[in-house]
C-alpha positions as CSV (number, residue, x, y, z in Angstrom):
1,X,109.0,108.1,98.6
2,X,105.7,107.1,97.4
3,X,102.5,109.5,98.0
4,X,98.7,108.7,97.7
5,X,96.6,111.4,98.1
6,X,92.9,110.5,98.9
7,X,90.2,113.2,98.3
8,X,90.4,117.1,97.4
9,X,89.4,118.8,94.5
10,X,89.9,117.4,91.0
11,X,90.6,120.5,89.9
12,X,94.1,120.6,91.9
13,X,94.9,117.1,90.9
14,X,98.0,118.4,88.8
15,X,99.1,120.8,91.3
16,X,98.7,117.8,93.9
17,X,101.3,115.7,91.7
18,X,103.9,118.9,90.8
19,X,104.0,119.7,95.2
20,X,105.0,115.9,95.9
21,X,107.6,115.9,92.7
22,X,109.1,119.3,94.9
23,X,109.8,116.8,97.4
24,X,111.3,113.5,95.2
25,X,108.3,112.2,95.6
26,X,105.9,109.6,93.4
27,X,102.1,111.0,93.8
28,X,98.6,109.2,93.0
29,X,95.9,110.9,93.5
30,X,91.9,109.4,93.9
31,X,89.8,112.7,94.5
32,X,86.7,110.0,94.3
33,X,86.3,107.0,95.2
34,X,86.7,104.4,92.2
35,X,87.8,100.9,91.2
36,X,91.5,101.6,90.7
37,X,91.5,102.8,94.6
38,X,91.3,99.3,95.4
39,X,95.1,99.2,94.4
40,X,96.3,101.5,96.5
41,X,98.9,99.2,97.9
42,X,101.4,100.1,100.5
43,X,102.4,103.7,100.1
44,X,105.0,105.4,102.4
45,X,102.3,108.6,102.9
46,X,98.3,108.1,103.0
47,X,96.9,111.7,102.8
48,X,93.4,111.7,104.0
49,X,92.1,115.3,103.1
50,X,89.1,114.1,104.9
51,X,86.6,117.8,104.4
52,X,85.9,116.4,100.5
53,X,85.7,112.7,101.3
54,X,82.8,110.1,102.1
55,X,83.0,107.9,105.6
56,X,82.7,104.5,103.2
57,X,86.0,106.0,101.1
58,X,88.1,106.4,104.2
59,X,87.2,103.4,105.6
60,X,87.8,101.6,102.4
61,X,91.4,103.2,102.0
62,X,92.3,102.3,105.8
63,X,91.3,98.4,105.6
64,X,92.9,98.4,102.1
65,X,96.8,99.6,103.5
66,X,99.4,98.0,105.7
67,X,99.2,100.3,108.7
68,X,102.6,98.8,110.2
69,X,104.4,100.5,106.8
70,X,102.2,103.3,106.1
71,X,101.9,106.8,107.5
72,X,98.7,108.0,107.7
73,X,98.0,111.7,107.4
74,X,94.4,113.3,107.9
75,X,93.6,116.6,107.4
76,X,90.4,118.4,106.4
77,X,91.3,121.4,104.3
78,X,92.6,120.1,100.9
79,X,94.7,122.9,99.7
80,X,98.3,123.8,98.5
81,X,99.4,124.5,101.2
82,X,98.1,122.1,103.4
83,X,99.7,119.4,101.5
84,X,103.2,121.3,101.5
85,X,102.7,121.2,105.3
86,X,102.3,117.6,105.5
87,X,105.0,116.6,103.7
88,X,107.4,119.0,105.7
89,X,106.1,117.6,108.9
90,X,106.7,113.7,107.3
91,X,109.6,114.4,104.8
92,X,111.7,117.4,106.0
């Protein structure tokens, strides 16, 4: 299953990537917004962690996914276990 996780801290980016590969799952992680977000493509999972994000960068990620494939996930704290909650409540 394919994972991209939008916002958070850059600090955590590693620890975002090793929670995901707990679950069999392929991370990428933008904690800001940049160019190579615009290839975000069609994930299964779009994490929002919406508290350390701008309005223009979740707009920008919603218009850029296929909303019919993707599951979109919002939530506004960004930590550990936040993300291991959200992929229970969409992986199992």
């Amino acid at each position: 299953m394919s994972v991209v996780i939008l916002g958070g801290n850059e600090c955590m980016i590693r620890r975002y990537v090793d929670i995901c590969g707990e679950y069999n799952c392929k991370a990428k992680v933008y904690p800001k917004m940049s160019g190579g977000m615009r290839n975000i493509g069609s994930p299964d999972l779009l994490i929002l962690f919406t508290n350390t994000m701008s309005h223009k960068m979740v707009n920008s990620a919603l218009n850029g996914t296929d909303s019919s494939r993707t599951k979109i996930a919002r939530c506004h704290s960004s930590s550990a276990s936040a993300l291991r909650g959200i992929l229970d409540e969409h992986i199992g």
